[in-house]
N, C-alpha and C positions, 0 to 999 in steps of 0.2 A: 493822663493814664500812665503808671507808672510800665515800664517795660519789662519788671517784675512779672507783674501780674500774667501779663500774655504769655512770657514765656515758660510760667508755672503751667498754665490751662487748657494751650493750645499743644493741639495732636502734632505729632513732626512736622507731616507733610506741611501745614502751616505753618510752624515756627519756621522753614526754609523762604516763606514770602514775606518774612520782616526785614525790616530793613530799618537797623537801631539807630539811622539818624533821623528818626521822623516822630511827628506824634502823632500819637495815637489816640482816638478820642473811644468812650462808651455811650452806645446807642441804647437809651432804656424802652424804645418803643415797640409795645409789644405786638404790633402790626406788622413787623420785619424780621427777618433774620439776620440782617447785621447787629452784629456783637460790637463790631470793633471797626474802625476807618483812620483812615488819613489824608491827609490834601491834598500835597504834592510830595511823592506820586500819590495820585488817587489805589488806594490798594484798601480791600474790603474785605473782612473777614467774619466768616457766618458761624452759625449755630451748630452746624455742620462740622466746622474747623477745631470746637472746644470738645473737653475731656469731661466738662460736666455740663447737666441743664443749667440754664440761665432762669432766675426766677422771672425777670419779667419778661422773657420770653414763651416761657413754657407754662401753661397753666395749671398743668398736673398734680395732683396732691403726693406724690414721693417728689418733688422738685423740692431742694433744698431752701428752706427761707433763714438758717442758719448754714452757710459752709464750715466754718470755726467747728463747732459742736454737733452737727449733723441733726438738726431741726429741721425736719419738715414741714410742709403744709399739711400731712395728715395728722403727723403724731400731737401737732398743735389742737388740731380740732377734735383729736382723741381726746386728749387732755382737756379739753372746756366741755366734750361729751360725758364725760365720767366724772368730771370733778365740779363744772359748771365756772370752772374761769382757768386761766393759763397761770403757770409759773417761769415760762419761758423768760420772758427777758431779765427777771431776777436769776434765773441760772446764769444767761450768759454774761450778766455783769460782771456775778460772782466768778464768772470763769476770764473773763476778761483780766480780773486780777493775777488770779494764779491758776492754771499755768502759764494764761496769758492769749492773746487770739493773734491768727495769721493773715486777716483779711485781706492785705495785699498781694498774697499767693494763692484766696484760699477761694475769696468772693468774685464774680468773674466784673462785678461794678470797679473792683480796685478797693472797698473801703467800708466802712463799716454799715452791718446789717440790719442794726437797730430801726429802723425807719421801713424797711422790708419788715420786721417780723411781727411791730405793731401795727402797721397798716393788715397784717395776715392776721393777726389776733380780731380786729373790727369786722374784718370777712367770714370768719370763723364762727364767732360769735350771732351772724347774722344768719348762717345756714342753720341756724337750729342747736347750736354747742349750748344754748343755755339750757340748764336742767329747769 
């Protein structure tokens, strides 16, 4: 995990318990609220500690499954509600180009969302988004 990332996402009070000779790992299980760990020292930083929801922490539909472009889990299933399929991931490619994405400051995983927001799209589709 890049030291980037945590230090883009985490609130002060936690950016005072890094300690930038360590690493850092991301926890994707959505069971816990650890975000973020390290070994030695053992230091643990929760959900609590970030600036924004973690998608697979949080299962709420305003929780971001794009941070780059501000894609939701609702507005995706708005969109397969109204239209009967998503154009999301062709946006974000197309934005991927120009202006370009920030995942490594943006995503609290460190990296890119693509894999979140097709697995969102499968879920989406399966609540009823198809016309």
């Amino acid at each position: 995990m890049r030291l980037e990332t945590l230090q883009s996402l985490l609130l002060a009070e936690a950016k005072a318990k890094l300690d930038e000779t360590q690493n850092y790992y991301f926890c994707p299980n959505s069971q816990c609220d650890v975000v973020y760990f390290s070994n030695e020292p053992k230091i643990s930083l929760f959900t609590k500690d970030l600036s924004v929801k973690v998608t697979q922490k949080d299962q709420g539909l305003g929780v971001n499954v794009c941070y780059c472009f501000g894609h939701t889990r609702q507005s995706v299933l708005n969109e397969i509600r109204n239209s009967g399929h998503s154009t999301v991931l062709e946006d974000i490619k197309k934005k991927m180009k120009d202006p370009g994405c920030f995942c490594e400051r943006s995503n609290p995983q460190g990296s890119c969302c693509l894999g979140n927001v097709g697995a969102w799209i499968k879920v989406a589709k399966s609540l009823g988004g198809n016309k």
